[in-house]
N, C-alpha and C positions, 0 to 999 in steps of 0.2 A: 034690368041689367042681367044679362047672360053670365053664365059662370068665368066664361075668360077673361071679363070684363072687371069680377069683381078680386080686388085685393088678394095677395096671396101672403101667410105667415110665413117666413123664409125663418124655417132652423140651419145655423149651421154645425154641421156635425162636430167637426174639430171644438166648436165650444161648447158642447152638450161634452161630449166625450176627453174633451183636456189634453188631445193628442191628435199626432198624423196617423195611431195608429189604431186600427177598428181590429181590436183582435179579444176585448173582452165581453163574455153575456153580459155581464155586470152593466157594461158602456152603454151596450142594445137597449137593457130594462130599460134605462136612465132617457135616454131619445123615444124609445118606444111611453113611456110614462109622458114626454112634453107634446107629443104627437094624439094622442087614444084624445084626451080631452078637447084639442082641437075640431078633430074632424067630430066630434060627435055633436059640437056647436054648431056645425055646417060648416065651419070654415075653410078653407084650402091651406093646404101645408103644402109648400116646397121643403124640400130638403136640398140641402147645399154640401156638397161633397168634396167642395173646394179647401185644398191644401192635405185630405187625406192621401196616403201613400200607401196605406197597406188596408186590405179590410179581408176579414176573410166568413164564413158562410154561418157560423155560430155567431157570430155578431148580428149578421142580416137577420139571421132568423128570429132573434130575439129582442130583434129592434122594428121588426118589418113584419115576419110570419105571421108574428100572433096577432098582429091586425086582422087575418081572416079567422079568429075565433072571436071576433066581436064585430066586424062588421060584412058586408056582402061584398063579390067581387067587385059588383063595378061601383058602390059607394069609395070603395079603395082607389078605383081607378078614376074617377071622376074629384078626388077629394085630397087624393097627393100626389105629387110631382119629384122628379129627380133633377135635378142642375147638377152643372160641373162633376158630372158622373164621366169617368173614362168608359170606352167602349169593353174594354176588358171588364172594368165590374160590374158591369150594367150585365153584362152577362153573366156572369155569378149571380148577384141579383136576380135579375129573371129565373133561372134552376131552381135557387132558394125558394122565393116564391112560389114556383109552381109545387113543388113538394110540400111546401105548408100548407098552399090549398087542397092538394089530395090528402095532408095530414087531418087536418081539418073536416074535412068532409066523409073523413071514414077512420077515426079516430079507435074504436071501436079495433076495427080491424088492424092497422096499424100496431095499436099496442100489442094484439094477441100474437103476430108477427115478431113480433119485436121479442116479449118475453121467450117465444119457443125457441128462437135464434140464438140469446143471449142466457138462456134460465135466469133473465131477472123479470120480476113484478116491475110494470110502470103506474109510478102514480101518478093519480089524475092532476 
């Protein structure tokens, strides 16, 4: 049986998160935490985005980013799915993403950026 074939885990966000509305880390950890253990079983995750109204980029990032500090691009892309995504945040979505994965992959660098920018230390 091929991957499209087999069964997909459907989270839906609004019940991970208790809201239409995606605006806290706190929410991301919480979806990002029911998500990580999935895929690292092999399984497929959809995620369902139906009934949210609002989401904005610290959510994503914190529910979505930090996938690419534990798994590979295309384990991510082969292993979760978006439903009932509007076109509007699917494109947030995708920016977030892509920033994580350059965060990710030059971590290093980023933070030294970051601290000279800001004069703060980041922890790891």
């Amino acid at each position: 049986m091929n991957d499209k074939m087999k069964p997909k885990t459907v989270i839906r966000v609004t019940d991970v998160v208790g809201d239409s509305r995606c605006i806290r880390v706190e929410d991301g950890q919480h979806l990002y935490k029911r998500i990580v253990p999935l895929i690292r079983q092999g399984k497929h995750v959809a995620v369902s985005f139906d009934g949210v109204e609002m989401m904005i980029p610290p959510f994503i990032s914190s529910a979505f980013g930090r996938l690419h500090g534990e798994f590979t691009k295309s384990r991510i892309r082969s292993k979760l799915s978006l439903i009932d995504i509007s076109s509007n945040y699917l494109n947030v979505f995708q920016r977030t993403m892509e920033w994580a994965e350059f965060y990710y992959e030059n971590p290093d660098a980023c933070n030294r950026i970051w601290e000279e920018e800001m004069g703060e230390e980041v922890e790891p």
